[in-house]
N, C-alpha and C positions, 0 to 999 in steps of 0.2 A: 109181817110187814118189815121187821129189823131184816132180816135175811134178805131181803130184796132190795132195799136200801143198800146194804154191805155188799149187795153182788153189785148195785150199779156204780158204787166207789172202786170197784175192782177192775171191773168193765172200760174204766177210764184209761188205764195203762195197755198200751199196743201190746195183742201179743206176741208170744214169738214161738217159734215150730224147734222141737228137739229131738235126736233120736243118738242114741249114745253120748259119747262128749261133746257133738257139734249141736250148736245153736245156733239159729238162723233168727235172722230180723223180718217183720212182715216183708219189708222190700223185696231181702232176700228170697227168702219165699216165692214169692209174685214173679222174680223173672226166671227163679228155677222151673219155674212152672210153665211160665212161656213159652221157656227154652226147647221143653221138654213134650211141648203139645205136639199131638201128631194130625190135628185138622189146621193147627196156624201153620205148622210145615208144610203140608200141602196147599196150602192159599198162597205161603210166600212165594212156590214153587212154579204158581201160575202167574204170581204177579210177574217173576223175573220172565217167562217167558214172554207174556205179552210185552212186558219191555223191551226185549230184543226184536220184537215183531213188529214194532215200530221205526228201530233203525234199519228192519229189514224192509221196509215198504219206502225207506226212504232212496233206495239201493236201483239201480237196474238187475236185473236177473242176471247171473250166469251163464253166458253161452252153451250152448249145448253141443258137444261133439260126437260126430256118432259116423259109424263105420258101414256100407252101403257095397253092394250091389260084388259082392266077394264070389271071385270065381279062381278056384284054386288050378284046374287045369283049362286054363288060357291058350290059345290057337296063336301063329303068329299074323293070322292075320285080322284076328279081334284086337294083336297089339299092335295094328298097323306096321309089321314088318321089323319089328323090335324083337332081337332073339332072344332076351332077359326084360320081363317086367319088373322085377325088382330082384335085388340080390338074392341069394338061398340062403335060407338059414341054415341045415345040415345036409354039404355034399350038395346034390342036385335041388334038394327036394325045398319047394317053395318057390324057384327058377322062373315059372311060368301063375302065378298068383297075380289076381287084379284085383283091383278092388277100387272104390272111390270114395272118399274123406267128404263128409258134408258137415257145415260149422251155420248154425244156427243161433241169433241173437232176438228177444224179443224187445220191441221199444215199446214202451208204456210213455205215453204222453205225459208230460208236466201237469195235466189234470188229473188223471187217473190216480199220478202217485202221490196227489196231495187230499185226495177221496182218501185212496188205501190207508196213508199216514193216520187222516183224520179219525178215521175206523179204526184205527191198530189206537191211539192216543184214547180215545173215547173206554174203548172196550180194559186199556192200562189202569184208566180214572176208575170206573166201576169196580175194579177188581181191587184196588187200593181201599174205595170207600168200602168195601160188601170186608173185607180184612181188617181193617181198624174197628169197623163197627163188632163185628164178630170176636177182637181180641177184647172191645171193653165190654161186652158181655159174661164172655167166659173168664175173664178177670175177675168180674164182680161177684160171681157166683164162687169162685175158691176163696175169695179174699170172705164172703161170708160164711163159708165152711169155717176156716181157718178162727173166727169172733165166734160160730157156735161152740169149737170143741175148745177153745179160751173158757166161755161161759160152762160147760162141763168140769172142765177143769176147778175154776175156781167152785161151783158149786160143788164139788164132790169132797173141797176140803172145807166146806161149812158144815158138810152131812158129819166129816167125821167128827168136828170137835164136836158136833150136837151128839154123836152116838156117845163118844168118849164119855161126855158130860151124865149121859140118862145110864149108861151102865154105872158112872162113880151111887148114882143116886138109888142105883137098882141094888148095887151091893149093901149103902147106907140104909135103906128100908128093910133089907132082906135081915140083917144083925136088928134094926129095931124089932122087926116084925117077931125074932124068935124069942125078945125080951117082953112083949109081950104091947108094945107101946103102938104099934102101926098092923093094921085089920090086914088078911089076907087079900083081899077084895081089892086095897089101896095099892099092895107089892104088884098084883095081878096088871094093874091100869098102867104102869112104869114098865114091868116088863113088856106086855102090849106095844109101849110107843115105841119101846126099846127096838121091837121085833119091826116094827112099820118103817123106823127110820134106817136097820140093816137092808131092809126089803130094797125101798129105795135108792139107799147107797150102792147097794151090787147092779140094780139096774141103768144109774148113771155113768158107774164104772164102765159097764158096757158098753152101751150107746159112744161113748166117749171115744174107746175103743177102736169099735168098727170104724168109726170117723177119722180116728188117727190115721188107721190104714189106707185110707178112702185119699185121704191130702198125699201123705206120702205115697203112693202110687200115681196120683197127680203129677207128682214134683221127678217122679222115673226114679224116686228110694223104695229099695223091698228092704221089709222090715226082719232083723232077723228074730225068729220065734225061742 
């Protein structure tokens, strides 16, 4: 009951993320993380485009120009009596080339383009909500990584003073025991908890661990081994 007590006084203080001399604050943390997501990059990456897709509906299209009906050796009398349809490029050659230039514009009525808008505007909204919603999701889940391997932490250095504490007392039984004042049976029970509370400690050590790695790969730090 004490130890839980003392974790949740501990538990009070933000923590904070470290890997060599640099310390980070939750905050920090939180937008390195952001920064560094590779599904909120590709959502931001759709929202800008549907953003442009709005100013582009707001737009007439682009003319289209395009090059028709190309007859490189031309008669003088398909050029109506013209002995050069257009200059040569090299020497002769090109002299006799026709061809015809066609320039295409499409008009999208003033209804059309305020449908299209409304579509491009609609489909920008969606993609913003579906992006905030999904950045305070996967916020919430590192930001509680980040308060488990905190609680790891602090428990791992309750385990030690508790070990510290049961070997001083392991050693004190063990000098009575061989004076004769404390039964074998009693050193046995001490050493026991001894070994339960080592047990423990290596396995929160771990867990702890994999978890550190687990943030920091989040956050785009590799850790060095």
């Amino acid at each position: 009951m004490k130890y839980k007590i003392l974790i949740s006084c501990l538990l009070l203080t933000l923590p904070k993320v470290s890997w060599g001399q640099t310390t980070l604050t939750l905050e920090e943390a939180e937008q390195l993380f952001l920064k560094n997501n590779l599904e909120l990059r590709e959502q931001e990456t759709e929202r800008l485009v549907a953003e442009s897709a709005i100013q582009q509906a707001k737009l007439f299209n682009n003319p289209e120009l395009s090059l028709e009906q190309l007859n490189l050796w031309s008669t003088q009398s398909q050029r109506e009596g013209e002995d050069t349809a257009i200059p040569p490029f090299i020497g002769s050659f090109g002299k006799n080339t026709q061809f015809a230039i066609a320039l295409e514009q499409e008009v999208r009525l003033g209804g059309k383009r305020r449908k299209e808008t409304r579509v491009a505007q609609l489909n920008h909204h969606l993609l913003s909500l579906k992006q905030a919603n999904n950045r305070e999701e996967l916020l919430l889940h590192f930001r509680s990584l980040i308060f488990e391997k905190h609680y790891y932490d602090q428990y791992q250095q309750l385990l030690n003073e508790e070990l510290n504490l049961l070997q001083q007392i392991s050693d004190a039984y063990q000098k009575q025991k061989e004076l004769g004042f404390v039964s074998p049976s009693q050193l046995l029970r001490i050493q026991a908890a001894t070994y339960e509370v080592e047990q423990e400690r290596l396995e929160n050590q771990y867990s702890g661990s994999q978890l550190n790695e687990l943030i920091h790969s989040l956050m785009g730090i590799s850790l060095a081994h």
